[in-house]
Legacy VTK file of the C-alpha trace (Angstrom):
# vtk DataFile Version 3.0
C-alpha trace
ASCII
DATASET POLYDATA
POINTS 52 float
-5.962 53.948 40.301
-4.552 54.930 43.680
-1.205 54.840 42.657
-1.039 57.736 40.540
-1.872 60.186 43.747
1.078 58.238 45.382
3.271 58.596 42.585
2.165 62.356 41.802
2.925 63.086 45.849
6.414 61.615 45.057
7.186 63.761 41.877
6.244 66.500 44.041
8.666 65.714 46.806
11.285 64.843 44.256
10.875 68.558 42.134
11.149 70.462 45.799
13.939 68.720 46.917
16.020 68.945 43.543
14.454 73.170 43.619
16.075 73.388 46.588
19.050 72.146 45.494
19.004 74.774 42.572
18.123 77.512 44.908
20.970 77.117 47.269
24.017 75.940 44.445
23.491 77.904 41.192
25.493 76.024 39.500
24.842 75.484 35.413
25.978 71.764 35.420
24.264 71.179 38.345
20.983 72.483 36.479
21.744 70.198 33.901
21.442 67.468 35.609
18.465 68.206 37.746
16.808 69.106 34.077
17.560 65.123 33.252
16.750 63.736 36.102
13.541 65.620 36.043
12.950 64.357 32.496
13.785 60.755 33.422
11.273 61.073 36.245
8.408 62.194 34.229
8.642 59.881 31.530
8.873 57.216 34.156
5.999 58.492 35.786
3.522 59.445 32.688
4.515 56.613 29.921
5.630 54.140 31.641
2.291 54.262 33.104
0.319 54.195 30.638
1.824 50.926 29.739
0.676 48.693 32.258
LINES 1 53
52 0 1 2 3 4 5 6 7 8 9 10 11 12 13 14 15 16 17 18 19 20 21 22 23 24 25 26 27 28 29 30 31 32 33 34 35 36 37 38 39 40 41 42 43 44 45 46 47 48 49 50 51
């Protein structure tokens, strides 16, 4: 059960860093792809923890 704190902390650090990214290179592509890899990261996160 301590891992999802751990793993929440590092979702968090993940989203600012790729906000930051947004914030300083508008870019539409480049929102694109911070939208996937967000999407990648929270299924990782949320079902693939579930699982096991």
């Amino acid at each position: 059960m301590t891992n999802m704190p751990i793993k929440l902390v590092a979702f968090a650090i993940l989203l600012g860093f790729l906000g930051i990214l947004i914030y300083r290179v508008p870019r539409l592509d480049l929102g694109a792809l911070v939208a996937l890899t967000l999407v990648l990261a929270a299924v990782d996160l949320f079902w693939k923890s579930r699982r096991g």
